[in-house]
C-alpha positions, -999 to 999 in steps of 0.1 A, spaced: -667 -298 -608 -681 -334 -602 -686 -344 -560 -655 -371 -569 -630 -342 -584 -640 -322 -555 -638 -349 -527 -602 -362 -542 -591 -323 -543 -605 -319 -504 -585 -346 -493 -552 -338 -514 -550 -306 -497 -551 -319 -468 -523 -348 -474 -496 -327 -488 -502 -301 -458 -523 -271 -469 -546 -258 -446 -587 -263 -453 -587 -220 -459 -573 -231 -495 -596 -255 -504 -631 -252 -518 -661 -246 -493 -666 -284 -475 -703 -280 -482 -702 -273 -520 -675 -304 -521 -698 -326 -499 -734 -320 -511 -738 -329 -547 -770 -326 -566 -780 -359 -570 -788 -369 -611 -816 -388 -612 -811 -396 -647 -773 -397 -648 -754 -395 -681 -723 -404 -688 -695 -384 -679 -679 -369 -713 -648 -351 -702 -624 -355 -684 -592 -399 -303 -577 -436 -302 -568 -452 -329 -573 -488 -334 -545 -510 -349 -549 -532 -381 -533 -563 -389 -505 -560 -406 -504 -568 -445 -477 -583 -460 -451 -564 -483 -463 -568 -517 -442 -583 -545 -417 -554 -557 -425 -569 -594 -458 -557 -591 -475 -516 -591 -497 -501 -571 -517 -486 -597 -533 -505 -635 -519 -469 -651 -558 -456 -668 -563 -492 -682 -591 -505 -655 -617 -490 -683 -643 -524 -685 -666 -538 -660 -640 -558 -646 -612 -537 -616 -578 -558 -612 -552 -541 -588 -528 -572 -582 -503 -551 -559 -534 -543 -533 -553 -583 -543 -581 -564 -547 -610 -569 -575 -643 -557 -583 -670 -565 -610 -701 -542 -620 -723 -549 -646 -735 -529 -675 -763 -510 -657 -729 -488 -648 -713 -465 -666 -669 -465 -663 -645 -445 -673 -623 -450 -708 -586 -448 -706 -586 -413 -721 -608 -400 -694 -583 -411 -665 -554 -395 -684 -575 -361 -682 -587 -366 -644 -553 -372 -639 -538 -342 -655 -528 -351 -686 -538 -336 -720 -545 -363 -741 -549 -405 -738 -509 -413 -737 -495 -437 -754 -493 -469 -738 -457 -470 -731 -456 -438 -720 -480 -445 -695 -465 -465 -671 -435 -441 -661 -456 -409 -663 -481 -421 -638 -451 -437 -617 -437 -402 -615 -472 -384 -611 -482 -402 -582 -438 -396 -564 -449 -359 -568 -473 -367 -539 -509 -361 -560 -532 -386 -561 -544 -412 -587 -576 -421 -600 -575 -458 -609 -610 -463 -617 -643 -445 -617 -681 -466 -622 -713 -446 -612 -745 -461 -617 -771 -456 -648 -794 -435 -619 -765 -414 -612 -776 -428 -573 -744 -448 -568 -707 -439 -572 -673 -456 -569 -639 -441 -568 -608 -456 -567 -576 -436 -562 -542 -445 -551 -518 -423 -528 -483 -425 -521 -481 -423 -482 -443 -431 -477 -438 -390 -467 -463 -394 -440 -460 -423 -419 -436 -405 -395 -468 -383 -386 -496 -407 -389 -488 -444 -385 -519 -457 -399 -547 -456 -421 -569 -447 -390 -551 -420 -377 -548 -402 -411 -585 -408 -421 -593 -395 -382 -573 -362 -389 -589 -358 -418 -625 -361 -405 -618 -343 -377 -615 -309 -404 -645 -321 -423 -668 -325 -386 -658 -287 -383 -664 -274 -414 -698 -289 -417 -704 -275 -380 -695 -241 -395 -719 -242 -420 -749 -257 -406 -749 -292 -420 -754 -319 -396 -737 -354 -399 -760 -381 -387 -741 -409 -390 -704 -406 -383 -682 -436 -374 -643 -446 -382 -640 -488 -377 -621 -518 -392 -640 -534 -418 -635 -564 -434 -632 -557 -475 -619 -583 -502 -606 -603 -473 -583 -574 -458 -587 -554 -430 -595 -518 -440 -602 -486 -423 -632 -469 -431 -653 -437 -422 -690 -440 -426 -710 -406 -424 -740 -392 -443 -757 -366 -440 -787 -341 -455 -777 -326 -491 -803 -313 -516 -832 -333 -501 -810 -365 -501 -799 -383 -478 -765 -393 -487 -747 -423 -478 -703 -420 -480 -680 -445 -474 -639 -435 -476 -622 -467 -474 -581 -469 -469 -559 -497 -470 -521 -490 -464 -504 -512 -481 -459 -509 -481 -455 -472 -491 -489 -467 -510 -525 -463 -497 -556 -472 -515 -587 -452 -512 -623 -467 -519 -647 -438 -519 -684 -452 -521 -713 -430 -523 -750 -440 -524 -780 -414 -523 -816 -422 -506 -812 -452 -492 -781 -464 -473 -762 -493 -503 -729 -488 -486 -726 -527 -473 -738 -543 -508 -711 -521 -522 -683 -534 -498 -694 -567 -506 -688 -563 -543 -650 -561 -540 -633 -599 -538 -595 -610 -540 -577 -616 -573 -565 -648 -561 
């Protein structure tokens, strides 16, 4: 399983309540073999307060439903954009419908209400994947529904800083040491975010992560940027702008 299937499923167990015993081993999910060559993928504490965002327009969805498939990311409910160029390789449609757990590429109208009632059942969904031609830079997008949690966690800090917290422990366990571990506000597409920064030794890489998280009315959107021997993770951020 790819380091983004197994990084999503980590942090799915964790949101819906499981304990990290049923999950895979942290350090098979968070050291990846780096592909020098990359070719495309075929198949399927205290907590600091953010400023609020305003509700988003109820006409609008939190999620672009497997069609983000170009160069060119457009999540109008979050006002969040992002452009690559072709030196990366994205996802097609059909490939989202299979990381999201569906057979085949659905039809179109079909799409919309079967990923509305995917993402109520509390899993997560991949909105858009790009990783690099060197394989040495990675971007996830996925979108959560957070509603069910906010009594326990009332912010994107909090819930990342639970999360870490069983990740620091795990990698403690088994010997791997994080070197550079910090949870902050950062600034991204004109928003206030939360974001935990860590890397760490995998393979004879050093690997650079960024898990972003912007709460945003009852859905969260997670930015998970990876880059491997040299630390890319600002010029990253800095490629996501506003839609308007």
């Amino acid at each position: 399983m790819q380091f983004r299937n197994r990084m999503i499923a980590l942090l799915l167990c964790l949101l819906v309540g499981f304990t990290l015993i049923s999950c895979q081993s942290i350090s098979a999910i968070l050291k990846p073999t780096p592909a020098l060559t990359a070719t495309p993928t075929q198949t399927a504490t205290v907590t600091p307060t953010l400023t609020a965002i305003p509700t988003p327009d109820p006409n609008t969805s939190p999620i672009t439903f497997g069609l983000s498939t170009g160069t060119s990311y457009r999540n109008e409910y979050f006002n969040i954009a992002l452009d690559v160029n072709d030196r990366w390789f994205i996802n097609t449609t059909s490939q989202y419908d299979l990381e999201n757990g569906f057979s085949a590429q659905l039809p179109d109208e079909q799409r919309e209400p079967l990923y509305l009632e995917y993402l109520s059942s509390g899993a997560p969904v991949e909105d858009y994947y790009a990783v690099l031609h060197s394989g040495l830079k990675e971007i996830t997008i996925e979108i959560n529904l957070i509603a069910p949690m906010k009594e326990i966690f009332p912010d994107a800090t909090s819930l990342q800083e639970a999360i870490a917290q069983d990740i620091r422990e795990s990698f403690k366990q088994e010997g791997t040491q994080i070197e550079v571990d910090s949870i902050s506000n950062i600034t991204i597409a004109g928003q206030q975010a939360s974001c935990w920064n860590f890397s760490y030794a995998g393979d004879g890489y050093q690997i650079y992560t960024a898990q972003i998280s912007i709460w945003r009315g009852d859905y969260n959107i997670g930015i998970l940027l990876s880059s491997i021997g040299e630390d890319a993770l600002q010029e990253m951020i800095a490629m996501f702008h506003t839609m308007n």
